[in-house]
matplotlib code that plots the C-alpha trace (Angstrom):
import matplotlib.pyplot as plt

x = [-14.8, -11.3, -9.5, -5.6, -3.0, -1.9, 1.7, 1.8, 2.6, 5.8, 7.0, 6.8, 9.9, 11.1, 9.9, 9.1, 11.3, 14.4, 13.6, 13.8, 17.5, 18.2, 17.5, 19.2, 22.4, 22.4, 22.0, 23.9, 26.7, 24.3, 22.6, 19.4, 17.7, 14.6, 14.3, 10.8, 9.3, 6.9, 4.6, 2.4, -0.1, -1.3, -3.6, -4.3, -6.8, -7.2, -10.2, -9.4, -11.4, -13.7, -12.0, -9.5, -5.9, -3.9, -5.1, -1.3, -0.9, 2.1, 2.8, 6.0, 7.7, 11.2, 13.0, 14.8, 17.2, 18.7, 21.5, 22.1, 25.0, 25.4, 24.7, 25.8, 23.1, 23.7, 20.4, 20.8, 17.3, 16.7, 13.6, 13.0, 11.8, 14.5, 16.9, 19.9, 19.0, 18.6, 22.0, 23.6, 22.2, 23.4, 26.9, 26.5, 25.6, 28.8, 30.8, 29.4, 31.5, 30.1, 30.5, 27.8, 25.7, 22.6, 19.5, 16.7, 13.3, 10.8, 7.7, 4.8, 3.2, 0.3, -1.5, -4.7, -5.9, -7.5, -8.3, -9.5, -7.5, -9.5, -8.0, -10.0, -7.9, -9.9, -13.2, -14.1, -13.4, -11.4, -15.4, -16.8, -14.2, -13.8, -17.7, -17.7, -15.1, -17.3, -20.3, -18.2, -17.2, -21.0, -22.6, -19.8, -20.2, -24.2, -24.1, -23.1, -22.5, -19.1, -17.7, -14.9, -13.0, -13.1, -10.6, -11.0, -8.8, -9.4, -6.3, -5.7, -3.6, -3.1, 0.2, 1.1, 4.6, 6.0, 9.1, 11.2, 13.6, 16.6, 15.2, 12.4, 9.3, 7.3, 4.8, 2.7, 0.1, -2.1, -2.7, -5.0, -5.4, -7.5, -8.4, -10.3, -10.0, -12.2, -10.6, -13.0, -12.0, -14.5, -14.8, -16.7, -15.8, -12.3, -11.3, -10.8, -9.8, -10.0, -11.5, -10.7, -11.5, -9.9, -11.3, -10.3, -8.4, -7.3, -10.5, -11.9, -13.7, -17.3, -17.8, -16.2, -18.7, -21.7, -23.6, -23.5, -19.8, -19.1, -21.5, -20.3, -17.0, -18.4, -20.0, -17.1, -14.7, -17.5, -18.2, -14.4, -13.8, -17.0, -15.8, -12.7, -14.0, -15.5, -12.1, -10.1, -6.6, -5.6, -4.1, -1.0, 0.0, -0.4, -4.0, -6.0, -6.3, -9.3, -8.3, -11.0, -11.6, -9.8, -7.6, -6.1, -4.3, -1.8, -0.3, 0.3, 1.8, 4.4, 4.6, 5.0, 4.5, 7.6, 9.7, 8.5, 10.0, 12.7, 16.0, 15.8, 15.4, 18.0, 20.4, 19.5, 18.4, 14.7, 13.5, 11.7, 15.0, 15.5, 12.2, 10.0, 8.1, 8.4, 5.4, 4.9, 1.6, -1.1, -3.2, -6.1, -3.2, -3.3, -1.8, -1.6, 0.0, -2.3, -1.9, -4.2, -7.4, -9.4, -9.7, -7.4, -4.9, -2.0, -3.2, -1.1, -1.5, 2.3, 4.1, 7.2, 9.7, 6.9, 6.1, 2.0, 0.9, -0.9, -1.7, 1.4, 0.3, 3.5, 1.7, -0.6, -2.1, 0.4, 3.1, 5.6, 4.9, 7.3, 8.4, 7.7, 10.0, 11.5, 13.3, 16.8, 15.7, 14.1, 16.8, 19.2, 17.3, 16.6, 12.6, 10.2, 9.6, 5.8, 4.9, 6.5, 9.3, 8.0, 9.8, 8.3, 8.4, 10.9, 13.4, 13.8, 15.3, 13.0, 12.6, 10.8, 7.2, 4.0, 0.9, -2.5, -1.1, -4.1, -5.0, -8.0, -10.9, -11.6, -14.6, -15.3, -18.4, -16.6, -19.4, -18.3, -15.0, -15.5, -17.5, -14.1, -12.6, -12.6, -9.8, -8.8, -8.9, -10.8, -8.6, -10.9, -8.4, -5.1, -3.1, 1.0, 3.3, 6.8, 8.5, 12.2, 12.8, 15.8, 13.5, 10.4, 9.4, 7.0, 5.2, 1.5, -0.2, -4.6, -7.1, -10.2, -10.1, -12.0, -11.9, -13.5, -14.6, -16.3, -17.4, -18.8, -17.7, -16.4, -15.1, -13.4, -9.6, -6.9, -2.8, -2.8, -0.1, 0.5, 3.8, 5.3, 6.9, 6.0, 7.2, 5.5, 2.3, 0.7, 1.2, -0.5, -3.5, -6.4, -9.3, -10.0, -13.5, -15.6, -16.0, -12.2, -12.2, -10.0, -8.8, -10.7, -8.5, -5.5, -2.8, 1.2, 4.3, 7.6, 10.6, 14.1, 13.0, 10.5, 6.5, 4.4, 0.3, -0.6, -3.9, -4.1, -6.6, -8.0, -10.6, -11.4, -8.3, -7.9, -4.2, -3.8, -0.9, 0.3, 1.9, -0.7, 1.2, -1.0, -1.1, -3.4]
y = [-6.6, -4.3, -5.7, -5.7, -3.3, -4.2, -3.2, -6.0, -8.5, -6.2, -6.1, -9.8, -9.7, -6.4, -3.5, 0.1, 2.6, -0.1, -0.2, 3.8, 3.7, 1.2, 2.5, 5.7, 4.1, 2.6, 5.3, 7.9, 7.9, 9.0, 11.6, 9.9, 6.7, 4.5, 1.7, -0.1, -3.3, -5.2, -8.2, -9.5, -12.4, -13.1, -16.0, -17.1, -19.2, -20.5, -22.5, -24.0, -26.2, -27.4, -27.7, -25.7, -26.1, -24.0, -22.3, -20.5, -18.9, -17.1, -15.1, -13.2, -10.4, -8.8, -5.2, -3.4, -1.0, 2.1, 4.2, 7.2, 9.3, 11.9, 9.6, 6.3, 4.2, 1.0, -1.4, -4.8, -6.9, -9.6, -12.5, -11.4, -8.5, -8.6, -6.7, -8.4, -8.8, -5.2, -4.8, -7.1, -5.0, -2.2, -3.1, -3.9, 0.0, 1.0, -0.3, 2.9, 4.5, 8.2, 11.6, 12.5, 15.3, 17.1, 14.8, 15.7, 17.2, 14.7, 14.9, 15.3, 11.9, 10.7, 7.9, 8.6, 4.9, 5.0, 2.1, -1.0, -2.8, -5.4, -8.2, -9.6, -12.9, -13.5, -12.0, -15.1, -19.0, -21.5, -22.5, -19.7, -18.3, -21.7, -21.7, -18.2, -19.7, -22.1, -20.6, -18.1, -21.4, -22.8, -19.3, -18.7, -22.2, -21.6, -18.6, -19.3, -23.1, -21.5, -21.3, -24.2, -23.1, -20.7, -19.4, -17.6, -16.8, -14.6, -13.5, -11.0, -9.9, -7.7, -5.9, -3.7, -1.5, 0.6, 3.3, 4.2, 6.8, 8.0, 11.4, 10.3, 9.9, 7.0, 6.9, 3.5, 1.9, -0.9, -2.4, -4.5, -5.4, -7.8, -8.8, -11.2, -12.3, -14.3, -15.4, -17.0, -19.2, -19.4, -21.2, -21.4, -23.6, -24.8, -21.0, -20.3, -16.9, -15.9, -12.4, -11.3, -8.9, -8.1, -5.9, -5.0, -2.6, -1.4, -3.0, -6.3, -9.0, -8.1, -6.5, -9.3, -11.7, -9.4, -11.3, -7.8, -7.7, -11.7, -11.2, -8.4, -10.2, -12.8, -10.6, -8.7, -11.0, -13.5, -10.2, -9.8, -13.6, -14.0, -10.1, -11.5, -14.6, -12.3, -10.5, -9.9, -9.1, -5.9, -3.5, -1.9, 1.9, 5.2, 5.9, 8.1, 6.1, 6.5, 5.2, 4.2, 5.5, 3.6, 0.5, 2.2, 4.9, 2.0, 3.4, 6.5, 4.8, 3.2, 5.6, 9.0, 7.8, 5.9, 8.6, 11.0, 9.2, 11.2, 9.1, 8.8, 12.7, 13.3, 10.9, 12.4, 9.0, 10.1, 11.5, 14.2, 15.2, 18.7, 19.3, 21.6, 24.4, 22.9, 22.1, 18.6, 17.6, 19.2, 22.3, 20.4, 17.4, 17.4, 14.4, 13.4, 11.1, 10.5, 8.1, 9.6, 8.0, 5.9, 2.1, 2.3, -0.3, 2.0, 3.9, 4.2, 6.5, 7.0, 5.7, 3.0, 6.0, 7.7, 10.6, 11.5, 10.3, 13.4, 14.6, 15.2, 17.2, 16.0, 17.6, 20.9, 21.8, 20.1, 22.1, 19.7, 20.9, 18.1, 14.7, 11.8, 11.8, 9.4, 10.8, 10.2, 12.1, 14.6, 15.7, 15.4, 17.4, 19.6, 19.7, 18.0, 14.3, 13.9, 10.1, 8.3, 6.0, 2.2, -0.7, -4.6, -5.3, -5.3, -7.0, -4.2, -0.5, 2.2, 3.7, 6.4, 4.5, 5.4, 5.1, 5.8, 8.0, 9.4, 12.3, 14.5, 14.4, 17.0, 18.5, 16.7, 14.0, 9.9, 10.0, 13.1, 12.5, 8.6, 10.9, 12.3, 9.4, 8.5, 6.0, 4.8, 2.5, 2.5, 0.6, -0.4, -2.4, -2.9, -6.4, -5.5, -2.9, -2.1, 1.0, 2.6, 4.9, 6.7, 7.7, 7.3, 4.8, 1.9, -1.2, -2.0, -5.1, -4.2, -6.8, -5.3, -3.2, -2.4, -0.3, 2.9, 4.1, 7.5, 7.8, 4.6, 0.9, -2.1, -4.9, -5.9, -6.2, -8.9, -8.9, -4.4, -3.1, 0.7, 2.2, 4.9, 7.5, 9.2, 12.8, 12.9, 11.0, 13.4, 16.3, 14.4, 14.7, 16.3, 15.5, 14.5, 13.2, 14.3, 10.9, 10.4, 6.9, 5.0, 1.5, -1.4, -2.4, -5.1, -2.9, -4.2, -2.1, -3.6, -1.7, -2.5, -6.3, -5.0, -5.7, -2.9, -2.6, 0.9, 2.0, 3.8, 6.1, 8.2, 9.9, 8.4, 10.3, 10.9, 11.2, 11.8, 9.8, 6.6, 4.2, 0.2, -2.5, -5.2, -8.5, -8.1]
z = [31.1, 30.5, 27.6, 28.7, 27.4, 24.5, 25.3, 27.6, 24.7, 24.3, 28.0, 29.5, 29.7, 30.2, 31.8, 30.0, 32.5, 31.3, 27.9, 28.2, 30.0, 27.7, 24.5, 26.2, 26.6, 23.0, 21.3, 23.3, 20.9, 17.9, 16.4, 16.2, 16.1, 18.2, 19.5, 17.5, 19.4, 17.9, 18.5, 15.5, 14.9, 11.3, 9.7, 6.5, 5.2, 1.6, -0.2, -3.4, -5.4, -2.8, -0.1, 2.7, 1.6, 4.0, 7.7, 8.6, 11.8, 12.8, 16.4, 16.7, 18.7, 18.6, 18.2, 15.5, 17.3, 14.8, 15.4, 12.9, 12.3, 9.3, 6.4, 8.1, 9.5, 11.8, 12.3, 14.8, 15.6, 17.4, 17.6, 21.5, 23.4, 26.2, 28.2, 27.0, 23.2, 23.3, 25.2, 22.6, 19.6, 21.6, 21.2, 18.0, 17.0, 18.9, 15.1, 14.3, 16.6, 15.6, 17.9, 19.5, 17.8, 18.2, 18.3, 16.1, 17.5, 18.6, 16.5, 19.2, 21.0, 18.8, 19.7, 18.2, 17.9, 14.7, 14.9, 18.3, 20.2, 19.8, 17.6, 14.2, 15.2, 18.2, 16.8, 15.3, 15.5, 13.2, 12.1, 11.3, 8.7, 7.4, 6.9, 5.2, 2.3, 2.0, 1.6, -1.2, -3.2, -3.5, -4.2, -6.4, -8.4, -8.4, -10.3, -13.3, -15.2, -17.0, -13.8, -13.3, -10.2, -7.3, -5.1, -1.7, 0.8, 4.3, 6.2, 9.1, 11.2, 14.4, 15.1, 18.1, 17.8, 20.2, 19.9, 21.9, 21.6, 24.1, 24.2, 25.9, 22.9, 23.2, 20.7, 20.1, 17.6, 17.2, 13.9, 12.8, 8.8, 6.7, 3.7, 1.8, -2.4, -4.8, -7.7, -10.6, -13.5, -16.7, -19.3, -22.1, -25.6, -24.3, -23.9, -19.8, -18.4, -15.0, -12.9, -9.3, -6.6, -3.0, -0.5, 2.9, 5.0, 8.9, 10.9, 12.0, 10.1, 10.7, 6.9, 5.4, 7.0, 6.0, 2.7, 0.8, 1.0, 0.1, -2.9, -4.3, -4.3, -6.3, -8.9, -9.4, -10.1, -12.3, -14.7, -14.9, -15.9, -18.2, -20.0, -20.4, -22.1, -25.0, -25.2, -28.4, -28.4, -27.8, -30.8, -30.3, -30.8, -29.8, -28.3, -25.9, -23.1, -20.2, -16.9, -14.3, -11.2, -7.8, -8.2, -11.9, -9.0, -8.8, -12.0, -10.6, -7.1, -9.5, -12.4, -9.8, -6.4, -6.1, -7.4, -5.1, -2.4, -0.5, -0.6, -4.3, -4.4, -2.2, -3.5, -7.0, -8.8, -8.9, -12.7, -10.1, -8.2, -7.8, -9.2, -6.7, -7.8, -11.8, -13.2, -13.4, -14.1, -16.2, -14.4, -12.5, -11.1, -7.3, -6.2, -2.1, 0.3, 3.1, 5.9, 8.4, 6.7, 9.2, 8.5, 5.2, 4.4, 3.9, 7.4, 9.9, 13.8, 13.1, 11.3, 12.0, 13.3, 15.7, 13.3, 13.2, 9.8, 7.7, 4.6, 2.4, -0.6, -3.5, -6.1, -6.4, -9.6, -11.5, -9.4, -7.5, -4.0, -1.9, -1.6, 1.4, 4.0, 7.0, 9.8, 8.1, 4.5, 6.3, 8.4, 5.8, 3.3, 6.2, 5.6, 7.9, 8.1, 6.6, 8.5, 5.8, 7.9, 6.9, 7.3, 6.7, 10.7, 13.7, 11.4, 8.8, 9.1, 8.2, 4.8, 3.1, 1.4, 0.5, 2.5, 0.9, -2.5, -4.8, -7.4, -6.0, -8.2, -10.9, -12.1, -15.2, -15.8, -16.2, -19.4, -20.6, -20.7, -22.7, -25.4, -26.2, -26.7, -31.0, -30.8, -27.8, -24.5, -21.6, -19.2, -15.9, -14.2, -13.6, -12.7, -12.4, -13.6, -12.9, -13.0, -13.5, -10.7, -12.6, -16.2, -14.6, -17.4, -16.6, -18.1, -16.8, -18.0, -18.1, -16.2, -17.6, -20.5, -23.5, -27.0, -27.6, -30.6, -31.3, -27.4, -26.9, -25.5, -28.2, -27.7, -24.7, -25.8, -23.8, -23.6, -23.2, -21.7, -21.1, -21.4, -20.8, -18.0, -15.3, -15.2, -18.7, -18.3, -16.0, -18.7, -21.1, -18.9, -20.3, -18.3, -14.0, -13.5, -10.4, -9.3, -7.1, -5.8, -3.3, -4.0, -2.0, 0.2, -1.4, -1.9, -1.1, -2.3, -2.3, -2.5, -0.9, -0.5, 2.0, 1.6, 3.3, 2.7, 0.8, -0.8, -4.3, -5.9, -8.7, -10.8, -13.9, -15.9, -19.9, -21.0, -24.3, -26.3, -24.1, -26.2, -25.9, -26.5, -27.3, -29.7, -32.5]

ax = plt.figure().add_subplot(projection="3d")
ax.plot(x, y, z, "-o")
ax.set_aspect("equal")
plt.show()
């Protein structure tokens, strides 16, 4: 059997050719813009002690139309895909009132598909994925008598996106993204502490379902909650500090990735602005944007202006190469846009953001590089950080960590927090393992009041010097 267009859930009530003239006519006073229609369907299903507590569906469509001239941007969206919403927000671009310049290139059509157009919503029934959380709660409660409460939670969701642009691109994408979380709470002589894991990413629910995958779920997140149950507080002070490979990247996202962002560098609010060709980052720092990946959660065909996605390198053996670009930065910065143009959905103007942002693995062993540790931490997993785009400083609070003493594991430590800032941190590097990770999937970046998926990565890294601030 043919499945049906996908772009059929965008035109029920108008017809392509229109939205084309359309689109043309709205934005025929401006230098640039796009029309970007979307219909998405999301669920969410949550199992808490013993028993469902939410099952959430959602199904929406509308448009975000854009109109740009110089500097000055005018966005109108509306809740429907129709001709006369789009007329209306038409009208409302015309405050601009701008002269009409010289659009901007197209990027070339790329609708690669990387991933069906099948949607995970329909792959299964109601039953099944209520069955799978719980089957996750039981197995989870079995396995150990400290265990005192599980959480699980599935959710999915299946986008399609089309854009439209008055000098004539059409570029479109189909997007489907899920995800599913186990959170454990332990306890053991009145003390209780909890351990997590997420996985997921750009593909349907099949893995998720598979017994390997739900398992390993549970064992991750039980050894986190019954480590964390032997935990000491964490000293403060200056230490060496090893970072774990994967899901640790999201201190560089925050700490670098963030300011590497084109409208802070242009705008000149970025601790990184005016930067290229310095050095940046110890010799051996390669550091990417890449959202070209197949079946990753910060992967996009293009992204949410039409631009291919690709690999952007930001930067090359500690060398800043460049920085993530939208259409709007790009042009205005006069370098290409890299596939960077996000926004939250239809109701949201684009932005420069991050897609899947990593450092490139090194050469060094992981073991090697914990025998140089004599004082220090060993911080294997991250919970959340913030970050000061100006200085570049940041604040990370550690899941999972543990001392190191002369090379080898102690105790493991709770209440560490690493601080310091990012256009020094990456100096103070001193070793990349050979063993680059990405994240596993659970990744979402806010910025701007928007909330977009984006995946994280790294070797395990040794920085010499970061300041722990912990409670002992």
């Amino acid at each position: 059997m043919t499945s049906p267009d996908p772009r059929s859930l965008l035109y029920r009530q108008l017809d392509p050719a229109r939205a084309q003239a359309l689109t043309a006519d709205a934005l025929a006073r401006c230098d640039d813009g796009e029309l970007y229609m979307q219909f998405i369907a999301s669920e969410t299903f949550a199992f808490d002690d013993g028993r469902l507590k939410t099952a959430d569906y959602s199904r929406d469509a509308g448009f975000g139309l854009r109109g740009v001239s110089g500097e000055m941007t005018g966005f109108a969206h509306a809740n429907e895909i129709s001709e006369e919403a789009i007329r209306r927000a038409g009208e409302t671009l015309q405050l601009l009132d701008p002269a009409k310049g010289q659009p901007a290139a197209p990027p070339r059509a790329n609708n690669r598909h990387l991933y069906t157009d099948a949607s995970p919503l329909d792959a299964l029934g109601f039953a099944e994925k209520v069955r799978l959380l719980e089957t996750i709660d039981a197995a989870a409660r079995a396995r150990d008598p400290r265990v005192v409460q599980v959480t699980a939670s599935l959710a999915g969701s299946w986008s399609v996106v089309e854009i439209v642009r008055a000098d004539g691109f059409v570029g479109h994408d189909v997007r489907p993204l899920v995800r599913l979380n186990v959170s454990i709470v332990a306890e053991q002589n009145g003390r209780r502490e909890t351990g997590s894991f997420g996985i997921g990413g750009r593909r349907l629910y099949d893995d998720l379902f598979e017994p390997a995958t739900w398992n390993r779920a549970i064992d991750t997140a039980l050894a986190q909650a019954l480590t964390n149950l032997e935990s000491v507080p964490a000293p403060a002070g200056e230490f060496t500090v090893l970072l774990g490979p994967g899901w640790p990247g999201v201190l560089l996202h925050e700490a670098v990735g963030h300011g590497l962002e084109g409208d802070f560098n242009r705008k000149g609010t970025s601790a990184f602005s005016g930067r290229i060709g310095e050095r940046v980052g110890a010799p051996g720092v390669t550091v990417v944007d890449d959202g070209s990946i197949s079946g990753r959660r910060g992967s996009l065909s293009i992204d949410d202006e039409g631009t291919p996605t690709q690999e952007t390198v930001l930067i090359e053996d500690g060398i800043l190469k460049g920085y993530m670009q939208d259409r709007l930065n790009a042009r205005l910065m006069g370098v290409p846009a890299t596939g960077n143009g996000r926004r939250e959905n239809y109701a949201h103007a684009p932005m420069p953001r991050m897609t899947n942002t990593f450092m490139k693995a090194g050469k060094d062993d992981p073991a090697e590089l914990l025998s140089r540790v004599k004082n220090g931490i060993f911080a294997k997993s991250f919970g959340g950080g913030q970050v000061d785009i100006v200085s570049g400083k940041f604040v990370f609070s550690c899941t999972e960590a543990y001392r190191v003493e002369n090379g080898r594991l102690g105790a493991p430590i709770k209440g560490a927090t690493l601080i310091g800032d990012g256009p020094s941190v990456l100096t103070r590097v001193t070793g990349i393992g050979n063993d680059m990770e990405l994240d596993e999937g659970v990744g979402i970046c806010g910025k701007g009041g928007q909330s977009v998926p984006a995946g994280v990565g790294q070797p395990s890294l040794l920085v010499e010097g970061l300041t722990v601030g912990g409670t002992a």
